[in-house]
LOVEX-491234 format. One line per field, with one value per residue (C-alpha): x, y, z; residue in three letters; residue number from 1. Coordinates in steps of 0.02 Angstrom, whole numbers. Layout:
! residues N
X X	...
Y Y	...
Z Z	...
nupa ALA	...
lumlum NUM	...
This chain:
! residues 479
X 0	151	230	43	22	208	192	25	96	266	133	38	189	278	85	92	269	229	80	162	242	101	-11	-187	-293	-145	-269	-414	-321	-234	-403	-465	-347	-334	-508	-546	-508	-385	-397	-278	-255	-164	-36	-13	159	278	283	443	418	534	601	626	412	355	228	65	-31	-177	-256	-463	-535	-712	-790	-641	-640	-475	-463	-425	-240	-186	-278	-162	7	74	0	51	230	267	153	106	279	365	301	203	59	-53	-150	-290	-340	-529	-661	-742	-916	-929	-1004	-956	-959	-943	-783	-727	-767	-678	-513	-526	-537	-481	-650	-776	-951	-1030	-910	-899	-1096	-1109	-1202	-1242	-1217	-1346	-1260	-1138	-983	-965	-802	-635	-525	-346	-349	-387	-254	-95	-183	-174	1	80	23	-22	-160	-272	-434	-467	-612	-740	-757	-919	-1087	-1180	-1065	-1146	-980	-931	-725	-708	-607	-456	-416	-287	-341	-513	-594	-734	-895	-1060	-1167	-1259	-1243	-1101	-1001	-1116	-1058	-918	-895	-892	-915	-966	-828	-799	-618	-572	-758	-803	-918	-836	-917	-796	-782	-713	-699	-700	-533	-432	-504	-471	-305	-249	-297	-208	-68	-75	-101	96	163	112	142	315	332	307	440	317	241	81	-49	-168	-320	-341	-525	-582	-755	-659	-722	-887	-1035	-1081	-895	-875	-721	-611	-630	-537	-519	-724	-658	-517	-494	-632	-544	-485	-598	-687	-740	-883	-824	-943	-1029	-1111	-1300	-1273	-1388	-1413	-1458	-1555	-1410	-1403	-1506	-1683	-1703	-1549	-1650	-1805	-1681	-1703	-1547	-1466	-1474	-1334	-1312	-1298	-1171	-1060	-1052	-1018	-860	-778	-805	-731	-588	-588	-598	-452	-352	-372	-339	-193	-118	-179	-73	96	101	41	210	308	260	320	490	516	500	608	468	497	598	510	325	220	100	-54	-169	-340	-528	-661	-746	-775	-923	-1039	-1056	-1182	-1103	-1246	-1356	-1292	-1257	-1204	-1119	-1156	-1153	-998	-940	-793	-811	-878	-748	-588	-488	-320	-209	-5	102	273	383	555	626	539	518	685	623	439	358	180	118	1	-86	-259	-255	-402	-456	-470	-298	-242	-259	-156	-25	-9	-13	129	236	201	268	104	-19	-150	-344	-336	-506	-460	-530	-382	-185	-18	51	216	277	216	288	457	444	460	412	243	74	-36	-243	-337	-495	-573	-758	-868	-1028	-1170	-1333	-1397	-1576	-1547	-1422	-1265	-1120	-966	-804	-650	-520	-387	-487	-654	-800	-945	-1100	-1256	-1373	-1520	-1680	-1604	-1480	-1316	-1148	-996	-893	-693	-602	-456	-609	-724	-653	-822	-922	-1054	-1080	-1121	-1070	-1153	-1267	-1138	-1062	-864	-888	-977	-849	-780	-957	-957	-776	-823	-977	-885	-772	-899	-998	-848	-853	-1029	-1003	-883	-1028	-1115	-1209	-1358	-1365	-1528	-1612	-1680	-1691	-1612	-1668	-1586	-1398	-1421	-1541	-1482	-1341	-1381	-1407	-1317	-1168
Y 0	130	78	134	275	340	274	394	537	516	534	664	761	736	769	938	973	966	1042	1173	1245	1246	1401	1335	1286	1211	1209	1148	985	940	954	840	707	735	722	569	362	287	93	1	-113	10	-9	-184	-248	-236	-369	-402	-405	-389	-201	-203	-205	-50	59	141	289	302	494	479	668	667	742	813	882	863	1020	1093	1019	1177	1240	1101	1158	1058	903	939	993	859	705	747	823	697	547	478	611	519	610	513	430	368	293	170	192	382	361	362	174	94	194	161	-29	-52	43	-82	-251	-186	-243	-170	-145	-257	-393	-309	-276	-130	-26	141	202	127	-73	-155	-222	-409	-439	-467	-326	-276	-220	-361	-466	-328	-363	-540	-531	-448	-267	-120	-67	110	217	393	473	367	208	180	272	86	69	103	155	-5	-40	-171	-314	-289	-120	-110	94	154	328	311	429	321	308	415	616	605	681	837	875	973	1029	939	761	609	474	294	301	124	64	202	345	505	680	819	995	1092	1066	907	908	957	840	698	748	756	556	551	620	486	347	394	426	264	144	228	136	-28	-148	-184	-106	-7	32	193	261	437	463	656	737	871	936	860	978	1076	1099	1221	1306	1287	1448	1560	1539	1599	1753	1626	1648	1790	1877	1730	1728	1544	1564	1454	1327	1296	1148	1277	1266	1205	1280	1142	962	893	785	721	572	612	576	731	824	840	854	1037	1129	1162	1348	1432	1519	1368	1297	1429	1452	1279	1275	1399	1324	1168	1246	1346	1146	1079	1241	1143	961	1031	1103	930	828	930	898	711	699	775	632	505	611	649	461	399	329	421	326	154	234	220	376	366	516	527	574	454	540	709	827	907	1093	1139	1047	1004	1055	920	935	784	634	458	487	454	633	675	788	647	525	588	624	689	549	515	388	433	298	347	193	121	319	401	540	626	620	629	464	486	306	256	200	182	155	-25	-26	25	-150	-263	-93	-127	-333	-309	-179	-297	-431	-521	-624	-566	-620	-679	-615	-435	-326	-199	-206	-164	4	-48	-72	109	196	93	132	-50	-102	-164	-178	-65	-64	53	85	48	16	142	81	159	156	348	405	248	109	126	58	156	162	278	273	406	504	446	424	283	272	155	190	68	126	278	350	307	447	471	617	659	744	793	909	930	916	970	853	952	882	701	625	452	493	570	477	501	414	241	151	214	195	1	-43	56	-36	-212	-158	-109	-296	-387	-305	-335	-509	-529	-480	-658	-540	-470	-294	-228	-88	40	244	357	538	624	579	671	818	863	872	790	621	494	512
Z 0	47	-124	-218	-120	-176	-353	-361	-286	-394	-546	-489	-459	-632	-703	-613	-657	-850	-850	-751	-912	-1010	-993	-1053	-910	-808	-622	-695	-779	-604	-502	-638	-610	-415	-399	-495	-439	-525	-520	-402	-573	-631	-510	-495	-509	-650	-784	-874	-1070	-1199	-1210	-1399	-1442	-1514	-1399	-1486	-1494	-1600	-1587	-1658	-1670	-1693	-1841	-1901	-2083	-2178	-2217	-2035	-2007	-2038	-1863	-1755	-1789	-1668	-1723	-1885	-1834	-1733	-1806	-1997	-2029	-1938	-2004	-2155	-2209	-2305	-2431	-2504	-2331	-2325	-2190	-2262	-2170	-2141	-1977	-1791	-1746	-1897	-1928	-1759	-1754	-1942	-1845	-1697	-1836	-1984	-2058	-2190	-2088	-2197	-2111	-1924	-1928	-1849	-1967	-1875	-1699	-1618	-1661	-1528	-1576	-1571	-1629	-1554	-1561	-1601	-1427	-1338	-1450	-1388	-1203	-1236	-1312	-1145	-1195	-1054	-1122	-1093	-1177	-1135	-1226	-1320	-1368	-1449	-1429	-1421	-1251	-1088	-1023	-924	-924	-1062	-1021	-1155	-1069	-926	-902	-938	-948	-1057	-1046	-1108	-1244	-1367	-1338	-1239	-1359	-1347	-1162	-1161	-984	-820	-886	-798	-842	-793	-715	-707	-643	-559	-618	-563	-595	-663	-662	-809	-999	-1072	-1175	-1020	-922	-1060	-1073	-903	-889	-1056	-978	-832	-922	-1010	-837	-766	-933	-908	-748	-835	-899	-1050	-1202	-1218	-1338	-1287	-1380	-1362	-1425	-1379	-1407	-1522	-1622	-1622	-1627	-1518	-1529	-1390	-1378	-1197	-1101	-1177	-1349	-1362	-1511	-1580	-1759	-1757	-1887	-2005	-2165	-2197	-2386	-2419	-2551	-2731	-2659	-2528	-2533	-2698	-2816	-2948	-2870	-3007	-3059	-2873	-2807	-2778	-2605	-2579	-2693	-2578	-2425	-2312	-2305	-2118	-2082	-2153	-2004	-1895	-1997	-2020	-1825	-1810	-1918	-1828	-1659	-1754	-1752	-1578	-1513	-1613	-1533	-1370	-1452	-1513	-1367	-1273	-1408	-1392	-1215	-1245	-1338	-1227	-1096	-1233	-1275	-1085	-1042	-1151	-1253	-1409	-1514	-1508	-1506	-1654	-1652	-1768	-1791	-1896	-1881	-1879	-2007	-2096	-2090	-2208	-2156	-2292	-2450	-2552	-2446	-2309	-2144	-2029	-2116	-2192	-2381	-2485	-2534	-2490	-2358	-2252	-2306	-2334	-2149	-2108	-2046	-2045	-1933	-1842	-1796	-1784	-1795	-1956	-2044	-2072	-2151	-2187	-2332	-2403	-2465	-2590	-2639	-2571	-2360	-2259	-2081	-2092	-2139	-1967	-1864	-1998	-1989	-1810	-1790	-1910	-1834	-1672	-1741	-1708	-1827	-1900	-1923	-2109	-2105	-2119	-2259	-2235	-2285	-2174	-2237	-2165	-2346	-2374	-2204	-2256	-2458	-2508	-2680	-2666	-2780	-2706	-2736	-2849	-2746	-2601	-2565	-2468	-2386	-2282	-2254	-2254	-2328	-2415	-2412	-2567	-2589	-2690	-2744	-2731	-2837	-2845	-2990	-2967	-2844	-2918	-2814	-2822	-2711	-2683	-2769	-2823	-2972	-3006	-2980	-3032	-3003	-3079	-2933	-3076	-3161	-3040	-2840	-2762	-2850	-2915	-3112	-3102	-3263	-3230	-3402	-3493	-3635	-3637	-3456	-3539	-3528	-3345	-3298	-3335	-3259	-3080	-3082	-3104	-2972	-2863	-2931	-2869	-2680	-2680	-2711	-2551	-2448	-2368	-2252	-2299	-2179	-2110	-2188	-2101	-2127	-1980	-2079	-1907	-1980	-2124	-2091	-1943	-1815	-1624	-1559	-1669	-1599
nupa UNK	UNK	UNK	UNK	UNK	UNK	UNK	UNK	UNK	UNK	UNK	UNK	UNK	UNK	UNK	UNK	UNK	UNK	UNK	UNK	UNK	UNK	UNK	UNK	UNK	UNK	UNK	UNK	UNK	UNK	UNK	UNK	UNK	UNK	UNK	UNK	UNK	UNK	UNK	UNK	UNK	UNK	UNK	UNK	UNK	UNK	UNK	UNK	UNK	UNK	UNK	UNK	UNK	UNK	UNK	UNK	UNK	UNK	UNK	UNK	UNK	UNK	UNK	UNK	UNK	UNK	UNK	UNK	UNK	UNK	UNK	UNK	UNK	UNK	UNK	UNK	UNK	UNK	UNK	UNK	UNK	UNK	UNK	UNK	UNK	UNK	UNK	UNK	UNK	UNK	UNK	UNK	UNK	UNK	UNK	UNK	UNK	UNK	UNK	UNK	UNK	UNK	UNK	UNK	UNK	UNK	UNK	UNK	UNK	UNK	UNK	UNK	UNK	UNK	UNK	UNK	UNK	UNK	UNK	UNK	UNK	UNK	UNK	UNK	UNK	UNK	UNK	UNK	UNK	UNK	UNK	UNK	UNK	UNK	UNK	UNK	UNK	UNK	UNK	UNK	UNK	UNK	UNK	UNK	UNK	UNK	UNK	UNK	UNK	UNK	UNK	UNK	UNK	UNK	UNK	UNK	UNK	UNK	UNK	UNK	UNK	UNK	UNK	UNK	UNK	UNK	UNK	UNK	UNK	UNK	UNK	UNK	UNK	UNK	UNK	UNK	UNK	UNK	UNK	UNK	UNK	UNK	UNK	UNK	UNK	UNK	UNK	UNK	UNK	UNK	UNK	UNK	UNK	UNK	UNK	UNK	UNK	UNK	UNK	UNK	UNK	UNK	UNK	UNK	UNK	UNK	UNK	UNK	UNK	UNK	UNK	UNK	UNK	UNK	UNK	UNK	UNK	UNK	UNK	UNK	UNK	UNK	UNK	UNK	UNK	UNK	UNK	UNK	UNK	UNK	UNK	UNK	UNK	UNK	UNK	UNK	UNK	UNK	UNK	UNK	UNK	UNK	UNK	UNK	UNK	UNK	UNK	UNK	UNK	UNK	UNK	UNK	UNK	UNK	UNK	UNK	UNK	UNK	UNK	UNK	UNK	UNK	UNK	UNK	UNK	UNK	UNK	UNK	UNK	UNK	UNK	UNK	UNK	UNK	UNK	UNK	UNK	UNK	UNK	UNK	UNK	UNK	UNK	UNK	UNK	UNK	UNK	UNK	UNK	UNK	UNK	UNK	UNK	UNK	UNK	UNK	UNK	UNK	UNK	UNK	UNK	UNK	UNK	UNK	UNK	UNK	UNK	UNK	UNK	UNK	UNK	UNK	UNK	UNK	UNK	UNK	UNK	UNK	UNK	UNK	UNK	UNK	UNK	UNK	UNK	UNK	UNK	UNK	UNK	UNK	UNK	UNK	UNK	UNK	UNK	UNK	UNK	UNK	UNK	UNK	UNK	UNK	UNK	UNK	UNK	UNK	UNK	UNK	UNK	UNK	UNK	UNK	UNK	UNK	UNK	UNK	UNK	UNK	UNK	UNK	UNK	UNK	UNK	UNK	UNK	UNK	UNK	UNK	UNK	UNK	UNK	UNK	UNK	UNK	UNK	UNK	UNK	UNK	UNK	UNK	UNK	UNK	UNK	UNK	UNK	UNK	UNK	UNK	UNK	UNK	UNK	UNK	UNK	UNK	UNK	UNK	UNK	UNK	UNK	UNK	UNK	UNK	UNK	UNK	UNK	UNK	UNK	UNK	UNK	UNK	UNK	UNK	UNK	UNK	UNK	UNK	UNK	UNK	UNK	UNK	UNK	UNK	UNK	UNK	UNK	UNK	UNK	UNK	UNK	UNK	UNK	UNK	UNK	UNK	UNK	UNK	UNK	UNK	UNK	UNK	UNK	UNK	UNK	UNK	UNK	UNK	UNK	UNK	UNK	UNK	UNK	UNK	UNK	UNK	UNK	UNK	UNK	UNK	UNK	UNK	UNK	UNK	UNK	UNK	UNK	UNK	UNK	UNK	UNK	UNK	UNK	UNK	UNK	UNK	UNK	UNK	UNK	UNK	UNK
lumlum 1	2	3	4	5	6	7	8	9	10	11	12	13	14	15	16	17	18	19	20	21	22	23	24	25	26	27	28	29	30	31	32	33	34	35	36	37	38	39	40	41	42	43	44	45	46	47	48	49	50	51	52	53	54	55	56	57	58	59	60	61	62	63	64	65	66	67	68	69	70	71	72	73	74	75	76	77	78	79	80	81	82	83	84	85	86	87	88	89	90	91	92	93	94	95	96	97	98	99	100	101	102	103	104	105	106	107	108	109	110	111	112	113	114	115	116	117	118	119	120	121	122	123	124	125	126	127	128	129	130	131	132	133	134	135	136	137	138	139	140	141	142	143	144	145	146	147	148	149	150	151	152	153	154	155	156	157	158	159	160	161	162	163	164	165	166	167	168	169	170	171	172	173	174	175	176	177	178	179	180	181	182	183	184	185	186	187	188	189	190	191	192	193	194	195	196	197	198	199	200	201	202	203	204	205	206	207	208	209	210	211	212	213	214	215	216	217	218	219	220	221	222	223	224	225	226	227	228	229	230	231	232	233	234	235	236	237	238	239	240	241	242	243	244	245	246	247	248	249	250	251	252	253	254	255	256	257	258	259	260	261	262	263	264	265	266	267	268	269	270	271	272	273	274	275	276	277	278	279	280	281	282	283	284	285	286	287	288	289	290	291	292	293	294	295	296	297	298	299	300	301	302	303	304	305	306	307	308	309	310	311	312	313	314	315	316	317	318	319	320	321	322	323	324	325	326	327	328	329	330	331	332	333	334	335	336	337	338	339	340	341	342	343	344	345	346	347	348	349	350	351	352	353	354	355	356	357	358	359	360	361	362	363	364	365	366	367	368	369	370	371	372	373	374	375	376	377	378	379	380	381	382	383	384	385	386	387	388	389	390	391	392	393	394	395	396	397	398	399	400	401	402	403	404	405	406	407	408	409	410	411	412	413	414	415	416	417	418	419	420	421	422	423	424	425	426	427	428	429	430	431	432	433	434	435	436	437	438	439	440	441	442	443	444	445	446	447	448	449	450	451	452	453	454	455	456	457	458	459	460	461	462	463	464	465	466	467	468	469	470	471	472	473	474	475	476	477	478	479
């Protein structure tokens, strides 16, 4: 018990120490951590593993648009720029769960069944395998809005708030700390990120590797800025792309064509408290890293950034998410490792979220599920000579469920009952001419749609259909 009691207060005083020298909100994130529980697991005594295993972060940002990185410099400076920035990075289900469960199993929804937020998660995870395999392993954040908030089994360190809306609170949470529901005071990112910050201070105390998942509310709507940073980027100018309340839909399917537009208002105030939150991811990420570089940890950590999905913020005349354009589907992401990535560079060729769990069994050194719908990119991150694909599928089931596929050029999309798109990104990035009926695209037309044929055919599951209008007309409850 003496031995717990100093191992707590030796954390809580290197916590304090380096959040001593940051300005932002440095009181509020140590009466966070001093008044929460953490579990006497966490402290149980040190198991000897082999020293050489790679450790893991993997940073998931919540709505997150790929066109913000340049509002986290610091995760840009020190992640993007550091690493592999990959540019034509996908989810394959734009959607909260379904992206998060095909990150966790490196499977297509159609194969990990969970088809919107409301659907658990059946399937073993990469997480519990690196538990199984000797791994410390920790969550902070979310896990899935189908989860009641309970401390799953795979997880060494849990602080997990439950359930649907949860995302939505963004000051004084209620979180499970290690099986016990603790009331906070203050806002939600510091809070998150001083447990983020303990769960690096105590891994660092163990003789074996760890694997964290850092899994804020940022910038989720409401996306309420950290107090503060309220008149942040007051002054900086966010033109409204062409896509904006676009003005001709008549090439789009019908049942977008008879869809309300979100206030224009609303949606401009939203994007830039989008931003006002990353400020305060940002700031929560640079001294994340410092833990890892102060610890020792740096060299032998893999560090894995992206957003579970984007967001439409008035883009033909969406808000929310769920449909395959790309503001919903394309997310920032890039991987530092040090020891495998001598030198940045931006990687251009297609990746995706389910790519992430065969990226990490590999880098492990442990085997894979042959079931996985994803690839390794360790052959990317280390530049080998490899055969890459040519598109990936996208799936969902929005107004109506369709099925798609992205290529580097080209976005094809069937959706049941409905018309058929396809969209050149070379000629037209914002996707507003469909050229599904237009002639010089025949023969595109009928090659995307064998591609798309031959995904189809993998599927042995038929999913439920059912219609959730609240994902795309309006912003709340699903997740």
């Amino acid at each position: 018990m003496v031995r717990h009691r100093f191992v707590y207060a030796l954390t809580i005083l290197l916590l304090a120490s380096i959040l001593f020298r940051a300005s932002e909100t440095t009181a509020s994130v140590v009466l966070a951590l001093q008044s929460s529980t953490p579990s006497p697991q966490v402290y149980l005594p040190l198991i000897a593993k082999p020293p050489d295993l790679p450790n893991f972060i993997v940073i998931i940002a919540d709505d997150q648009r790929y066109d913000t990185l340049d509002f986290m410099p610091l995760t840009k400076a020190r992640i993007f720029e550091r690493g592999v920035s990959f540019s034509s990075a996908y989810v394959t289900t734009p959607l909260c769960c379904p992206s998060r469960s095909s990150i966790l199993t490196g499977l297509y929804a159609h194969n990990h069944q969970v088809y919107d937020n409301y659907a658990p998660l059946n399937r073993t995870t990469l997480v519990q395998h690196l538990h199984d395999a000797g791994y410390f392993t920790g969550i902070v954040g979310k896990y899935l809005n189908s989860w009641d908030g309970e401390a799953r089994s795979e997880f060494d360190y849990w602080v997990v708030f439950a359930g649907h809306g949860a995302a939505q609170r963004y000051f004084d949470p209620n979180l499970n700390v290690n099986g016990t529901w603790t009331q906070h005071s203050g806002y939600i990112t510091t809070v998150l990120g001083a447990y983020a910050l303990n769960f690096m201070t105590v891994a660092a105390q163990r003789q074996q590797p760890f694997f964290f998942l850092f899994t804020p509310s940022a910038p989720h709507e409401p996306a309420y800025p950290a107090p503060g940073d309220e008149n942040l980027y007051a002054d900086v100018l966010l033109p409204n792309p062409p896509s904006f309340m676009e003005d001709d839909m008549s090439d789009k399917p019908l049942w977008l064509q008879g869809q309300a537009p979100p206030d224009s208002a609303f949606v401009q105030t939203l994007r830039r408290r989008q931003l006002q939150a990353l400020h305060s991811l940002d700031n929560t990420i640079g001294r994340l890293l410092d833990v890892v570089e102060q610890t020792g940890q740096g060299d032998r950590t893999v560090v894995m950034y992206l957003s579970d999905n984007g967001v439409f913020l008035g883009e033909h005349r969406l808000a929310g998410k769920a449909y395959a354009y790309e503001e919903a589907i394309h997310v920032p992401f890039a991987i530092r490792y040090p020891a495998r990535i001598t030198a940045p560079r931006v990687e251009s060729r297609l990746v995706a979220n389910v790519d992430i769990a065969p990226t990490i069994y590999e880098i492990a050194g442990l085997s894979s599920p042959t079931t996985m719908d994803g690839r390794s990119l360790l052959p990317l991150l280390e530049q080998d000579t490899v055969v890459w694909r040519d598109s990936l599928l996208i799936e969902g089931w929005a107004a109506y469920p369709y099925m798609a596929v992205r290529t580097h050029q080209y976005l094809y999309i069937e959706t049941d009952g409905d018309i058929e798109e396809l969209y050149d990104s070379a000629n037209d990035p914002y996707q507003l001419q469909n050229q599904y009926t237009n002639p010089a695209y025949a023969s595109l037309v009928n090659e995307l749609h064998t591609i798309l044929s031959g995904y189809r055919s993998q599927i042995t599951t038929a999913p439920p259909w059912r219609v959730i209008p609240s994902i795309m007309s309006v912003f709340g409850a699903e997740d």
